[in-house]
C-alpha positions in Angstrom: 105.9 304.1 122.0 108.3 305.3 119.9 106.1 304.2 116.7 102.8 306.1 118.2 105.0 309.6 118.2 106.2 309.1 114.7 102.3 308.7 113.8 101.3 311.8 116.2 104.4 313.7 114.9 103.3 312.9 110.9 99.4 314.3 111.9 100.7 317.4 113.3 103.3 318.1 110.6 100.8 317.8 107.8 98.0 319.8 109.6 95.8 316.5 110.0 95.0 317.0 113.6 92.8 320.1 113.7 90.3 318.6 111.4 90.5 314.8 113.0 89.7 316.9 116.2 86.7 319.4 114.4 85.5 316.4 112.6 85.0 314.5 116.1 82.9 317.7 117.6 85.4 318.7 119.9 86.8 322.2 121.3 90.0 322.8 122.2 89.2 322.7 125.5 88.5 319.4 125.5 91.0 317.8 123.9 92.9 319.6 126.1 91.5 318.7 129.2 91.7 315.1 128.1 95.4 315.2 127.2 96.4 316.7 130.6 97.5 320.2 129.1 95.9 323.8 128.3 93.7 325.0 125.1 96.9 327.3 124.4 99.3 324.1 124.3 96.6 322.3 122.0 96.5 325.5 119.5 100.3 326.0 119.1 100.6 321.6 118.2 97.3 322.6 115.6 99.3 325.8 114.2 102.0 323.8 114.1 104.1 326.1 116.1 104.9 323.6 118.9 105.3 319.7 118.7 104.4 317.8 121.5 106.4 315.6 123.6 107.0 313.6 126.4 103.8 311.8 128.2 101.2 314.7 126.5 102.5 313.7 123.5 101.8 309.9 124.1 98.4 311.0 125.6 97.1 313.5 122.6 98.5 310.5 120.1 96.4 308.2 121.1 93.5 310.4 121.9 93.5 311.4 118.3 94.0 307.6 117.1 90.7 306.7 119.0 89.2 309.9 117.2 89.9 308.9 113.8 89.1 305.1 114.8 86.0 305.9 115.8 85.0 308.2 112.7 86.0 305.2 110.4 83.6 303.0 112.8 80.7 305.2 112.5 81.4 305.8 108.6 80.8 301.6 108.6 78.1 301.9 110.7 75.5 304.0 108.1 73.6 301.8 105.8 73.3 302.8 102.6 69.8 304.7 102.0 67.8 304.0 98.5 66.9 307.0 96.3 
């Protein structure tokens, strides 16, 4: 656990969370919603103005984990078109 919130920590820090999440198509509200706390809460860890702890913490790090897994998964996916 401790390992997941030094990764979580390290996205928020350098800013890499608000664009995982934008990339995925999601509002703040969901993420949000998902994690257990309010769009507010998800805006201040974004902007960098709160970091998160404690079981929303756990909960947002692996949500955003899944997120980036997943983009790298459908970036596998495409097959190459010829031109």
């Amino acid at each position: 656990m401790l390992a997941e919130l030094a990764r979580l920590r390290a996205l928020v820090s350098t800013g890499a969370a608000r664009p995982i999440r934008l990339n995925a198509g999601l509002s703040l509200g969901e993420v949000a919603k998902s994690v257990g706390v309010t769009p507010a809460t998800v805006l201040r860890w974004e902007t960098r103005e709160r970091v998160p702890h404690g079981a929303a913490a756990v909960a947002y790090g692996r949500l955003l984990a899944s997120l980036v897994e997943s983009q790298r998964g459908s970036k596998r996916d495409r097959v190459p078109t010829a031109s």
